[in-house]
N, C-alpha and C positions, 0 to 999 in steps of 0.2 A: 315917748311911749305912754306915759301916765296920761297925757291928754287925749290919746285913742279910748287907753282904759275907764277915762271918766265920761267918753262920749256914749262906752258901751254900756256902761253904769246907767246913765241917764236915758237910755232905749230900754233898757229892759224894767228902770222902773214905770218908763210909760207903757210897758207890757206887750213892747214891739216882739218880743219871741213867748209869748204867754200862749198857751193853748185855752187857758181856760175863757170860754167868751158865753158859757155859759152862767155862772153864777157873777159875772160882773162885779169881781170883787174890788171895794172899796178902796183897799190897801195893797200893797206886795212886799212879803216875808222871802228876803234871798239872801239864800248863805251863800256865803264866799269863804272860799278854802285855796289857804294858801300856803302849802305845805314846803315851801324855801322860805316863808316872812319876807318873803322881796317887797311887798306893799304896807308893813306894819308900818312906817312912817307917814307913808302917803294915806293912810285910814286916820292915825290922829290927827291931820290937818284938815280930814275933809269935810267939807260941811255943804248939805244939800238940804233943798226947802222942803218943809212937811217929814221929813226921814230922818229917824235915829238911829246911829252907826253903836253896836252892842258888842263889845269882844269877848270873846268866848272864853271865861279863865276856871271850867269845871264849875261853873253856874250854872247848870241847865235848869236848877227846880228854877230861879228868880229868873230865871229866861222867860219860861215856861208861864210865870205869873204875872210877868209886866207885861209879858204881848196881850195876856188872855182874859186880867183884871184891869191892869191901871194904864193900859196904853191901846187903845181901840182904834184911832183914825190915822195916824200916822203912818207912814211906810216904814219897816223896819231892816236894816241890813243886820245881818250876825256875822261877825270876821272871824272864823276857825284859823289860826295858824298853824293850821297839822292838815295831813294826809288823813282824806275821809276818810271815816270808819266805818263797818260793816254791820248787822244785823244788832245784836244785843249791846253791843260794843260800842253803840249809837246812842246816847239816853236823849237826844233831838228826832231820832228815827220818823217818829209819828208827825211831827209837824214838818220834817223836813219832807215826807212821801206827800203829806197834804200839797208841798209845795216843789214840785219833782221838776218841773217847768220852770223853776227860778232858781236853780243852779248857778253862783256862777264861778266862772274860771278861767282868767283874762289870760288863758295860753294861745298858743298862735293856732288850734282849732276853736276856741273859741271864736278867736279873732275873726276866723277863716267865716264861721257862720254866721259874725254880724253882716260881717262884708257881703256874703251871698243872700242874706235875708231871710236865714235856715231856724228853725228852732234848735233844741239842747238836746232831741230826742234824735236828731239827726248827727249826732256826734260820730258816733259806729260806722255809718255809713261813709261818714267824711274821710273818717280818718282809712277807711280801707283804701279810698282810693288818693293816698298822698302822694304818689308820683304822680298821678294826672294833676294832680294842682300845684307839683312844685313847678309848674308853666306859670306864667302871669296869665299869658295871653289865651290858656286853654280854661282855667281860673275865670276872665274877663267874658269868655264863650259860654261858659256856664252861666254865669250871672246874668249874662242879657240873653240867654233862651228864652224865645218866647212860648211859654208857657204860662197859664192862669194859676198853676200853686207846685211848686215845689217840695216833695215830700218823700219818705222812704220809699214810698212804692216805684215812684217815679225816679229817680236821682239815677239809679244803676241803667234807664231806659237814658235819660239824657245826657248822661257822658258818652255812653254808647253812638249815641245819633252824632256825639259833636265830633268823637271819634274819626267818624263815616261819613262826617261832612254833609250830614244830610238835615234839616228843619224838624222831621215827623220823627215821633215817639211809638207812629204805630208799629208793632212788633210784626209784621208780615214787612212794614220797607225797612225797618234794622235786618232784618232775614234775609231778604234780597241784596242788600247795601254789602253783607259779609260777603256772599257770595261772588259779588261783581269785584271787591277788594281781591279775592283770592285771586278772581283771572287778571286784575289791572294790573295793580302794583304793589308786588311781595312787600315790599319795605314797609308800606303804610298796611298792608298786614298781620306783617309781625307786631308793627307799634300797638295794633288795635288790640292783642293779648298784652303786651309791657304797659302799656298805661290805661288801659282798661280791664277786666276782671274777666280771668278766662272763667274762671268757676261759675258765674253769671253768663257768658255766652255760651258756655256749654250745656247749662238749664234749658236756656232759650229754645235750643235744638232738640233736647230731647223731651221737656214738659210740652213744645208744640208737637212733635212730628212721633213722640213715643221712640225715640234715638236711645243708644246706651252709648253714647260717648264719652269718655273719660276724661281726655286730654286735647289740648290741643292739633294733636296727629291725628284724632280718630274724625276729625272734622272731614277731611277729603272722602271718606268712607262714607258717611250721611250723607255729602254732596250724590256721590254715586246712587246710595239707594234711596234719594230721592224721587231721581229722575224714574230709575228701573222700577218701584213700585206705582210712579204714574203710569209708565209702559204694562204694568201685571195689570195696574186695575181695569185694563179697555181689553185683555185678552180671553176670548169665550174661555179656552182651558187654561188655569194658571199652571196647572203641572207640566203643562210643557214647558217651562221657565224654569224649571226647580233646580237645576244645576245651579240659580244664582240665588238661592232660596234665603243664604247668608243676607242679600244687600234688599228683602224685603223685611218692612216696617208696616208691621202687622196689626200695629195695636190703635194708632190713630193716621188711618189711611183715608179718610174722607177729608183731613187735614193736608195729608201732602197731595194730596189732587188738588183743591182749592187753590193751594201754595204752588206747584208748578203751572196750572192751569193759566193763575194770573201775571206770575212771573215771563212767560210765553207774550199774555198778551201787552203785555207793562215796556213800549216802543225805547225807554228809556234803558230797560233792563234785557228782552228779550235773547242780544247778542251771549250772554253769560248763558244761558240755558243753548242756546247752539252748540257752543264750547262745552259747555257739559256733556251735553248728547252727543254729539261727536267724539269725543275722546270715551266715551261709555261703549259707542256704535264700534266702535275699533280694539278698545280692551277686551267686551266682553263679546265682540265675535254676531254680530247680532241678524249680518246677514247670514251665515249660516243656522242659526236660530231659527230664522224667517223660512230658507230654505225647508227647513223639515216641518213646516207649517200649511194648512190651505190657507188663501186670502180671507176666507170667513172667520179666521181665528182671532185675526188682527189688523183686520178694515176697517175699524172703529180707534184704534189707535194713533194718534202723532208724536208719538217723542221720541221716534227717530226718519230722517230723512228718508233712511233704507229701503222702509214700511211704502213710502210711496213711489220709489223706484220699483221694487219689487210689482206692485200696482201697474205700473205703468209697463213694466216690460210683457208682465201677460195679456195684456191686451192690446198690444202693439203685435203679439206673436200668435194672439186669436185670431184678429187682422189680416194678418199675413199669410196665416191657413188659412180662409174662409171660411173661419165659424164663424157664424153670425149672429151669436148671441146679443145681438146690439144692445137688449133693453138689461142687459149682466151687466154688457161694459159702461154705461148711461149709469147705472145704479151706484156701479165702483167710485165712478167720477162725481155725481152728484154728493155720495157721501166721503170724498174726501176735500169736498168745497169749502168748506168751512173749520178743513182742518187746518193744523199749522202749518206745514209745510208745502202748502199748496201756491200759495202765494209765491214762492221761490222756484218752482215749476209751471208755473202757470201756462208757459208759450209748448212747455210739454203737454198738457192738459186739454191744450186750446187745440195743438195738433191734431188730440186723441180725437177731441169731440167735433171737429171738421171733418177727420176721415173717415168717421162714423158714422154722418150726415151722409158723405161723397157716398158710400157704398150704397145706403138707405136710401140717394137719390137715383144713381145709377140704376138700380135693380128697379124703380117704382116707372121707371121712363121707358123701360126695356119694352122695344114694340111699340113703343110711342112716336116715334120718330118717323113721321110716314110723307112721302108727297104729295103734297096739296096745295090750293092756290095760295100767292105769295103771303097776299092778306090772313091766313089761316094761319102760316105759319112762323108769321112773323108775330101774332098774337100767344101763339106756343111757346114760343122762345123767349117773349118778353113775359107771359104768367108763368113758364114753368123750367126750360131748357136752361136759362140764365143763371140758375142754380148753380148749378153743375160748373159753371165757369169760376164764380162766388166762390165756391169750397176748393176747387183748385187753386185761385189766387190765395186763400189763405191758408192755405195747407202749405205751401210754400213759405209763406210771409213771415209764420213760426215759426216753420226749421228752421228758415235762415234765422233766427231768432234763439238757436238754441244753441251754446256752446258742444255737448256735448253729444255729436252728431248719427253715432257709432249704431245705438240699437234702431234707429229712424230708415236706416239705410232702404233697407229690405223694402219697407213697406211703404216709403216714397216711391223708389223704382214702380210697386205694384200700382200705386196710383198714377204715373204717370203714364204707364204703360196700357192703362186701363182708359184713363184721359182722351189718350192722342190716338189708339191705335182701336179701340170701341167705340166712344162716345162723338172725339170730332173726326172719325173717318167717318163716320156715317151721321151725322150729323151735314159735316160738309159736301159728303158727295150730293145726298139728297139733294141740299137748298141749293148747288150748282146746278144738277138736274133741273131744278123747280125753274133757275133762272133762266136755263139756257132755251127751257119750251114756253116761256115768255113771248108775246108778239114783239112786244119794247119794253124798255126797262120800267120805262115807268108807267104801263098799262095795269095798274092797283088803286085801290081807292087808300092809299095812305099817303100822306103830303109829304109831299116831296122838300127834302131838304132847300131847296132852292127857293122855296115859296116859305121859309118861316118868316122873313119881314111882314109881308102880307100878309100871313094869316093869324101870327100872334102878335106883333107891336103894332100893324098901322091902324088897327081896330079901335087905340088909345090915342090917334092923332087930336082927336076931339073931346078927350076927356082933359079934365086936370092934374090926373095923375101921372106921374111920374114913372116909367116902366124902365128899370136897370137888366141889361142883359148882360148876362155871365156868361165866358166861354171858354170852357176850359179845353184845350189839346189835348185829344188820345180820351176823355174822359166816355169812356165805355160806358153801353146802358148799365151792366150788373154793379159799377162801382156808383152809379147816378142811383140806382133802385136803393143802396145802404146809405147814402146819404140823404136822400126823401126820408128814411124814417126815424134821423138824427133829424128834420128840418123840424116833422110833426111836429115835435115836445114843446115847437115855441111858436108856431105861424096859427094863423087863423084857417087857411088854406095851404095846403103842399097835396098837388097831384103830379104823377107822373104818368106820360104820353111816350109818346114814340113818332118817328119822323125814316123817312126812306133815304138813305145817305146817298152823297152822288157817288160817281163808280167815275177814274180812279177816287181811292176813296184817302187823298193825303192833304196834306194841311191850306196849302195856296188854295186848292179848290173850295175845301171844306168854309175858310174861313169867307172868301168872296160870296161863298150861295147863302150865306146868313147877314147878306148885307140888303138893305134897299136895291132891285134890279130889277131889269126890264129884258136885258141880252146881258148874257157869260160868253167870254171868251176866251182862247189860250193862243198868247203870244207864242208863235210859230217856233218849234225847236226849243221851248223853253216850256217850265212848269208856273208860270207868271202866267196870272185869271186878268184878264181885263172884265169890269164891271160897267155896262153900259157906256164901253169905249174907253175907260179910265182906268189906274194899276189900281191896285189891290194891294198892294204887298205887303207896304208899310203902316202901322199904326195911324201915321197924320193922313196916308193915303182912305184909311177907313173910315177914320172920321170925317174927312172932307166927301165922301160919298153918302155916309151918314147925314150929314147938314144939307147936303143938297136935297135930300128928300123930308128933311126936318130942320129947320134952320136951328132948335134949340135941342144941340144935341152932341154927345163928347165920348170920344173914345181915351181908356186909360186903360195901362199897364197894371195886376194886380199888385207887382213888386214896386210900381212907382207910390201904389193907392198908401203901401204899408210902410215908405216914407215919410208918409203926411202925420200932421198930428187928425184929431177928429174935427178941430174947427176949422182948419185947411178943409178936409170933406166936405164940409156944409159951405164954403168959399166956393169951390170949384166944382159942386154941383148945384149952387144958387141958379133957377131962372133954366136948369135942361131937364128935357121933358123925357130924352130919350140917352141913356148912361151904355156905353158897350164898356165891359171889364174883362181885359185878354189877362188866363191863366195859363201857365204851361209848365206844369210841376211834373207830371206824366210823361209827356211827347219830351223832354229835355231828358229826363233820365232813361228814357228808351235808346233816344237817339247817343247819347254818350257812355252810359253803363246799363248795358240792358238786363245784367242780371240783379239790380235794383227794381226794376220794374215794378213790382207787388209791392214795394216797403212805400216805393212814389205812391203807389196807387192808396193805401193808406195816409199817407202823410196828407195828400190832393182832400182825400174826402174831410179828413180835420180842417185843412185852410179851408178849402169853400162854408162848412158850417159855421167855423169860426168869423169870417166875411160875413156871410148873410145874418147873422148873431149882432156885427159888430154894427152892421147898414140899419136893420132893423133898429138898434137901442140910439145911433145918430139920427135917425130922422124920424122916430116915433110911427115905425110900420115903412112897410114898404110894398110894392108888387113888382116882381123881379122874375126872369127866366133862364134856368141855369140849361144852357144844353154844348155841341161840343161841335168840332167840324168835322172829326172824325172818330172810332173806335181803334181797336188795337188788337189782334192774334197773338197771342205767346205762350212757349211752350218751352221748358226747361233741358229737358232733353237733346242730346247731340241731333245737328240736324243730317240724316242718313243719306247717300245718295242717290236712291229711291224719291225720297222727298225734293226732290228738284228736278228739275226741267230744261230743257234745250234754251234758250232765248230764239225769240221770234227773228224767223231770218232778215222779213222786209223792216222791221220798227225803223220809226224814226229818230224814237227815242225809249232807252232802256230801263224799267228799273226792276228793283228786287222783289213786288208783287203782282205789275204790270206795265205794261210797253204800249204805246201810238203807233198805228200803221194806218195807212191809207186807203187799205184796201182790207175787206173781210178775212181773215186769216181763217187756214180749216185745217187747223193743225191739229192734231190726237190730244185729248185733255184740257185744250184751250177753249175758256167763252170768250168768244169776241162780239165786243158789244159794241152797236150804233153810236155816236157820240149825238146824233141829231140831235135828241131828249133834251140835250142839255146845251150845246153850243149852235144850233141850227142847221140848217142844210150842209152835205157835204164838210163835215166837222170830219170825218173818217173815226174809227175804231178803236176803242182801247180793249189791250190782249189781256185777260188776265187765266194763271192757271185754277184749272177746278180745284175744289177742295183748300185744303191749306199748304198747297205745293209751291213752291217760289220756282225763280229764274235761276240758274245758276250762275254762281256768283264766288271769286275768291274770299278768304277774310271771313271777321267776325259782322259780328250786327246782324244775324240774320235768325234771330231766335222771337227778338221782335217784330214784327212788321204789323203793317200796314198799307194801302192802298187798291187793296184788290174784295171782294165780295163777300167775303164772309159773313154773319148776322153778328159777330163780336166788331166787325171791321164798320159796318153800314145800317146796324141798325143803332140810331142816335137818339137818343133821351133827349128830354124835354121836359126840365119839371116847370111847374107853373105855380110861385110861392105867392101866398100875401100874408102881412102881417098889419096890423094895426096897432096905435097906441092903448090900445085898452085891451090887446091880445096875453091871454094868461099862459105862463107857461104850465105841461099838463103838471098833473098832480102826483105824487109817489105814492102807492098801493100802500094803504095802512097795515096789520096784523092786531087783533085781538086774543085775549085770552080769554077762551071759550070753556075752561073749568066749571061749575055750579062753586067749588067749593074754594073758599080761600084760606085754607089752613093747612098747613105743615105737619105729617107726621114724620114723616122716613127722613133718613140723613143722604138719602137717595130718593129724589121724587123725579116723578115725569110730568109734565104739565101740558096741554093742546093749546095751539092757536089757531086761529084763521086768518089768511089772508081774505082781508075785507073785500078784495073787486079784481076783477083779472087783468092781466099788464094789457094795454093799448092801446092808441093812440094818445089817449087822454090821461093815462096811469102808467106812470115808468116803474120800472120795477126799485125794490130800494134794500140795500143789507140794515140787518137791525141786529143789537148787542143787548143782552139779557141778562142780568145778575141781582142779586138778591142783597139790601144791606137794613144796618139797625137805623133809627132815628136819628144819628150819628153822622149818619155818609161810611159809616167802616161797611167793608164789603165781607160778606158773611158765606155767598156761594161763590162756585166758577163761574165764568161767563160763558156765554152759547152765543152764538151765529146762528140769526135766519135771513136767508137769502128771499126771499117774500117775490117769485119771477114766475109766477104760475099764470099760462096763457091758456084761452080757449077752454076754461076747464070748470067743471060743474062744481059747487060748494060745498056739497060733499065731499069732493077731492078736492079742495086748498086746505086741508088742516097738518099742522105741524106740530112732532109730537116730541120735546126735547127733554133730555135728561138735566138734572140738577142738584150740585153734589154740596151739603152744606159742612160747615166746619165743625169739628167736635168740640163745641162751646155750651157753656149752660147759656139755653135761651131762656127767658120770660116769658111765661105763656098768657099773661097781662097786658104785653107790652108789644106796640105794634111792627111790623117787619113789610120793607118795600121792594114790590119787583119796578125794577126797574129798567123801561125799553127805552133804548136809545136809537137815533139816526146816525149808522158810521160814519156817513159822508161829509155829515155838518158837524156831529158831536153833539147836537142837542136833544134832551130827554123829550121824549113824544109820548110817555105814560109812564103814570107812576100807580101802583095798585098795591095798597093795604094786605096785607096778610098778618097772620098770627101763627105761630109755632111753636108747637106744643112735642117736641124730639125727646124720645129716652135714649139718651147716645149709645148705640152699639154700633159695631164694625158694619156696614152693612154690602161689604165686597166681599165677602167671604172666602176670603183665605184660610 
């Protein structure tokens, strides 16, 4: 023990806990008091260099005159053997206050503060929290906090933090960190009042948020009106809240907005404020609340899920009645994009704003739909009709996407029945019609599927380049049209063309008329294409007809491709000029679950992008042709028995969108088309029925199909990509803040930006994050969402004009303050801009 005390002896004469560092004093005067004499032996033995040890025996005057006449350079110790005395009681008083910093008193808080590197003025503070430190190990946590000084102000922030397990001292993550303890785990809860200081976390809450909490129990109460006065502050009328009048915190509300604001968006934290809102949304009844509310009361709002179900269901049931307030419901949704709970609804949202579309397409096409020659119409359908198929596939693709199916009901049915029994009845009967008064099928001037070797890859027979053909099965033009402008963002070139499919229109045929040919053929009684006398069928079959017309030239399975590593690719396309890559992520999940269809048909347009992404970065650019052998009809709906058809009595062969007969069939509803066009003379007939009518047929599988005439069935895309190595991909659309003024009055500001250039081809759209902090990196406002996606649209109208709530702190109006915009997608700061703030804090939510 006496060699710790002489170790602390010898710190504190080197002035290791000395505050004074201003006067740089020469010497150091420390009494020591030792009011048991446990150390009066150990003083007359000790002897230390430059320092005279002075025991205290009611000498003060010759104390008083050896320090201040006859002993000047020396260090002096003074040994009291008594229990300090107080005020006049003191005749040292004066020189000992001069020396208030060299205290000493080798008790085990003394001890406590060499060990932690504390001064003597930190005594108070130690000793409050002596059950946190009768830990070694929470003791040992203290000590290596990293922190640059430990001090009173601090000390009750960093047992608190070491409490909470967390690094930072800042008082918004201690605020969060209790909060998350209350939902985790009660035990390390309670510990955080038992060896931490409730009377200090109970400050915490109410000097931030303007709280009257007392005790410990009144803490779940703050938790509640926390959340509830973020919810009053977004509500045009707060009186309609007032029944919860108790759990609003009226006096620094610009603070608990900041504070929940950030806690929402804090990925680490955000779970705890769910939990809070929810058990809030269920106590205090809140859908009923909402209930006796218009949506303009509390459309600005997120701090309860409710807020946007409620959202969601009136516009689902404006929908349903045909009001068609479209640019209402677009407004609702746009501004609840960037709220919080949107993300968590999103395939709701995405629903709303496909069927929104679908109706705004429907009505804009009404009368559009008219007979004309095939060329006319097949250029309608691929600029404008293909739409309408687009928003059906994804209006689907949601739902199925949405657990809770219940309020959707209604207003699927409306759309489907809108779909199938408006849009492709007369849609199909028409382009039947149009076929049927045709001279020959293929009497148009659009290229015939059978002629794409010819007229896109053998053009490159003589060049040096490289031409990879993609072909995906079932890959429909409308899902080829969204993936052309997923190609844009990275190719040098992405156009998309259109091709005349053959008629029947199913995969053996599809994939043989996209090969090198001269003569098609169909093995007799079977759906097996012979290609200029040769099968087709099989992969090695296609490649081997491929090389005969290109000796350097290779067919590959796309699921074989994404076996390979990338330097396998560059191995097994060394030295071919001509790449065919068979996809069938579509036509596979038609064929075996075809009410996955739409979810295929997304996942397809990902892998192909992702392919031509991955081809492009292996071989430093590419030129490539993505097209399909055939398209695809489907419709969700039970198939009625209206919708189907006799089977053709002579066929030779049957199937579920068209039959082989040998002879002209002149059957009611049936086109019967020439096979001549496509297999030669005497080929005989394939039956297919008008419209979107099939063969009757037991069993399932018949919601999908394929084979017969339709424009979703036969008209085939054709995109035509290139990419080079010095191909950039486009750019994200900037936002400026388009203020004159950079200075801060209100604790509520609104600030303008612009989006700098409108979204397209060349400019993707991009979300940006906006919050205000000091010099520091401390975050001072909420943060804001801008969605920066404005197309087509004059500069005058890209400006965004967002609110900004700062916290109730003394700012410096000296002292510079930064908006700062981020990119969400990277997390990287893409502006940083200087402000100054000059706030007189008042309320300014006006409660």
């Amino acid at each position: 023990m006496f060699d710790e005390v002489l170790e602390l002896l010898k710190d504190t004469l080197k002035g290791a806990f000395s505050r004074d560092t201003e006067r740089k004093r020469i010497r150091k005067i420390i009494f020591w008091y030792d009011s048991k004499q446990e150390y009066e032996d150990f003083i007359n033995e000790l002897e230390l260099e430059d320092t005279e040890i002075i025991k205290y025996d009611n000498n003060s005057f010759w104390i008083r005159y050896h320090i201040e006449k006859e002993e000047l350079n020396k260090n002096i110790i003074i040994y009291l053997p008594f229990e300090r005395k107080k005020g006049i009681d003191n005749d040292l008083l004066d020189l000992e206050t001069a020396n208030s910093d060299l205290l000493f008193n080798p008790d085990s808080t003394t001890m406590r503060l060499k060990n932690l590197g504390l001064t003597e003025d930190c005594r108070k503070i130690i000793n409050k929290y002596a059950k946190f430190f009768g830990n070694k190990k929470r003791e040992a946590e203290f000590k290596n906090f990293d922190i640059e000084e430990k001090n009173n102000d601090n000390i009750d922030l960093i047992i608190t933090a070491i409490m909470l397990n967390i690094k930072s001292i800042n008082e918004d993550d201690i605020l969060k960190e209790i909060i998350r303890y209350y939902f985790e785990d009660e035990k390390k809860y309670e510990e955080l009042f038992k060896f931490g200081n409730e009377e200090f976390i109970l400050s915490l809450f109410n000097d931030t948020f303007g709280s009257n909490a007392n005790s410990y129990d009144d803490l779940l109460d703050v938790y509640k009106s926390l959340v509830f006065t973020y919810f009053a502050t977004s509500l045009k009328d707060i009186k309609k809240a007032s029944r919860y009048s108790k759990y609003l915190l009226t006096k620094k509300t610009t603070n608990v907005y900041v504070f929940i604001n950030n806690l929402m968006r804090d990925k680490t934290a955000r779970e705890y404020f769910e939990k809070l809102s929810m058990d809030i949304e269920t106590e205090f009844g809140i859908i009923d609340l909402l209930n006796g509310m218009d949506i303009e009361d509390y459309c600005l709002s997120d701090a309860f899920i409710s807020i946007d179900k409620n959202i969601i269901k009136y516009i689902v049931d404006k929908l349903f009645n045909s009001i068609g307030e479209y640019e209402v419901y677009k407004h609702y949704i746009d501004t609840r994009e960037n709220k919080y709970w949107y993300e968590k609804l999103e395939n709701e949202y995405n629903l709303l704003k496909n069927s929104i579309a679908f109706f705004e397409k429907i009505n804009s096409i009404e009368n559009a739909i008219k007979i004309v020659d095939i060329d006319r119409f097949a250029k309608d359908y691929t600029d404008n009709f293909y739409e309408v198929d687009t928003l059906y596939r994804k209006i689907y693709f949601y739902y199925d996407s949405i657990e809770d199916k219940d309020i959707f009901i209604n207003l699927k049915n409306k759309i489907e029945n809108i779909y199938v029994n408006d849009f492709m009845s007369e849609l199909s009967i028409k382009w039947s019609d149009m076929i049927e008064n045709m001279p020959k099928y293929d009497s148009n001037r659009m290229t015939l599927q059978k002629d794409f070797y010819k007229n896109y890859i053998k053009p490159f027979n003589d060049k040096k380049d490289r031409i990879i053909v993609i072909i995906s099965d079932a890959f429909r033009y409308e899902c080829a049209k969204e993936l052309n402008s997923k190609l844009k963002n990275f190719a040098s070139k992405s156009d998309i063309g259109y091709m005349q499919g053959i008629v029947p229109s199913y995969t053996k045929l599809g994939m043989a008329s996209l090969l090198p040919n001269k003569e098609l053929s169909r093995v007799k009684d079977s759906d097996d294409i012979l290609v200029d006398g040769q099968v087709s069928s099989s992969l090695k079959d296609r490649e081997l007809l491929l090389q005969k017309e290109n000796i350097d030239s290779i067919a590959v399975k796309y699921d074989d491709l994404y076996e390979m590593t990338k330097l396998e690719w560059k191995k097994l396309f060394s030295g071919k000029k001509v790449v065919y890559i068979y996809h069938d992520t579509i036509d596979n999940a038609g064929e075996h679950n075809e009410n996955t269809i739409f979810t295929a048909c997304d996942k397809a347009i990902n892998e192909l992008e992702k392919l031509v992404r991955d081809l492009h970065t292996t071989f430093s650019g590419i030129n490539a042709f993505i097209t399909a052998d055939h398209g695809f009809f489907y419709k969700r709906g039970k198939i009625e028995s209206y919708e189907k058809t006799s089977k053709i009595v002579n066929a030779t062969k049957q199937k579920t969108r068209y039959s082989y007969s040998d002879s002209l069939s002149n059957e009611e509803g049936i086109l019967s088309i020439n096979l001549d066009y496509v297999f030669g003379k005497d080929s005989g007939y394939v039956n297919i029925p008008k419209g979107n009518i099939i063969f009757a047929r037991q069993g399932s599988g018949i919601n999908y199909v394929h084979g017969g005439i339709l424009p979703q069935e036969i008209i085939i895309p054709v995109i035509d990509f290139k990419s080079t190595r010095t191909t950039e991909q486009s750019k994200k659309v900037g936002i400026t803040y388009s203020g004159l003024s950079t200075k801060i009055t209100n604790a509520i500001t609104y600030l303008e930006f612009l989006q700098d250039s409108n979204v397209d081809d060349n400019n993707k759209p991009c979300r940006y994050l906006l919050h205000f902090e000091d010099e520091d990196g401390n975050r001072i406002s909420d943060e804001c969402t801008i969605i920066a996606n404005y197309e087509n649209t004059e500069v005058k109208d890209r400006f965004f004009r967002e609110k900004f709530v700062f916290k109730n702190i003394t700012y410096d109006r000296n002292k510079p303050y930064y908006l700062v915009i981020i990119d969400e997608e990277t997390g990287i700061e893409s502006t940083r801009i200087k402000f100054y703030i000059d706030i007189a804090i008042v309320n300014n939510f006006d409660f």
